[in-house]
N, C-alpha and C positions, 0 to 999 in steps of 0.2 A: 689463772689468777683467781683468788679468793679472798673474801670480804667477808672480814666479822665485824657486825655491826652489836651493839646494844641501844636498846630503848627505853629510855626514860619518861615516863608522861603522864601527867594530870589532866587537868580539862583543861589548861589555856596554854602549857608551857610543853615542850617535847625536846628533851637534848640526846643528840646523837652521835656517840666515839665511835670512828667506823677504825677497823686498819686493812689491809690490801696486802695481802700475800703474793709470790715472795716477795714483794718489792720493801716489804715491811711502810707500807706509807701509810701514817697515822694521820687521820682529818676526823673534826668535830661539826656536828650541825645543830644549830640552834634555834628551833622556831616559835612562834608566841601567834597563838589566836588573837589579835588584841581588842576585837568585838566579832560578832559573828560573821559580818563582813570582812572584816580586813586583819590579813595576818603580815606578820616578818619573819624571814629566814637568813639567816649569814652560819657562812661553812669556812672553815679555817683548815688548809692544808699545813699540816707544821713542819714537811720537807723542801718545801718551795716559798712558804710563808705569805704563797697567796689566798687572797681571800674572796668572797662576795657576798654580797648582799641584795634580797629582795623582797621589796612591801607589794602587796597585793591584796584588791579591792571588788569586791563582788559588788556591783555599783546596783545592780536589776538580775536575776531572772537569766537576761541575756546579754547584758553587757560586764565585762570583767578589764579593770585598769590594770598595768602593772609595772612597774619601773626599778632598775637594779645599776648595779656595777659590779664590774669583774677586775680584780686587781692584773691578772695574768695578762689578760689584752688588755688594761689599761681603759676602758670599755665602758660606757655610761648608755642606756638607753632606756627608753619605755614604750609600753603598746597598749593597745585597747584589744579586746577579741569582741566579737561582738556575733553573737547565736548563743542557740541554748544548750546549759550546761547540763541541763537536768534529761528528766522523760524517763519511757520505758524503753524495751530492750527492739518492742514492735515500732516504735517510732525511729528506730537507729537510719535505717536507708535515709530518714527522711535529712537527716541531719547534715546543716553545712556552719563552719566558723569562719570570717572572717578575721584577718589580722592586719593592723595596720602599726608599724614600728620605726620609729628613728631610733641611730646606732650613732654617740657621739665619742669619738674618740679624743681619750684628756689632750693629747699630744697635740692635736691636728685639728681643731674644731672647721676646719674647712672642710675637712676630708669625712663630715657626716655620711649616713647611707639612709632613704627611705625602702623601708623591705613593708610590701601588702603580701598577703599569703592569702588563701582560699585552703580550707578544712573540707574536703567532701566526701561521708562517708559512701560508698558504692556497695549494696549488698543488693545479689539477685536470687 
């Protein structure tokens, strides 16, 4: 499989035509800085006509918001990560993320899911 993409971008705005070999599948991405904290992205596949979208918020340092929808699974959810995104390369072992996520789906809103995750980098 193979992906030609182009790159379009300024300082706030980046649009992205990808297509997907052989399958010939044509999708577009579209993101916006919209302050230095917080960006949005939404990708339009044009063979399946699904789409998503996601806002995302550098709230601190170590805390990062983030909440989307997926049209394919129907799918609404958001999380918080919570550790740090920055540092040097000598700090990496040191590094753990936290996630904590609800997943609501349109159909089912009963049928929510809470997903925590743990990020633990291990290097010896």
């Amino acid at each position: 499989m193979m992906n030609i993409k182009y790159r379009y971008k300024d300082d706030e705005l980046s649009f992205i035509p990808s297509l997907t070999l052989p399958s010939n599948s044509l999708s577009f991405a579209f993101k916006r800085q919209l302050t230095p904290s917080d960006k949005f992205s939404y990708r339009y596949h044009f063979d399946t006509n699904y789409w998503s979208a996601v806002y995302k918020q550098k709230a601190s340092k170590h805390v990062k918001w983030k909440a989307g929808y997926g049209s394919d699974e129907r799918l609404g959810w958001a999380s918080v990560w919570v550790g740090d995104a920055g540092g040097k390369t000598k700090e990496a072992p040191l590094k753990t993320k936290v996630q904590l996520m609800i997943k609501v789906p349109q159909n089912n809103i009963h049928n929510s899911t809470v997903v925590f995750r743990v990020k633990k980098r291990w290097d010896f």
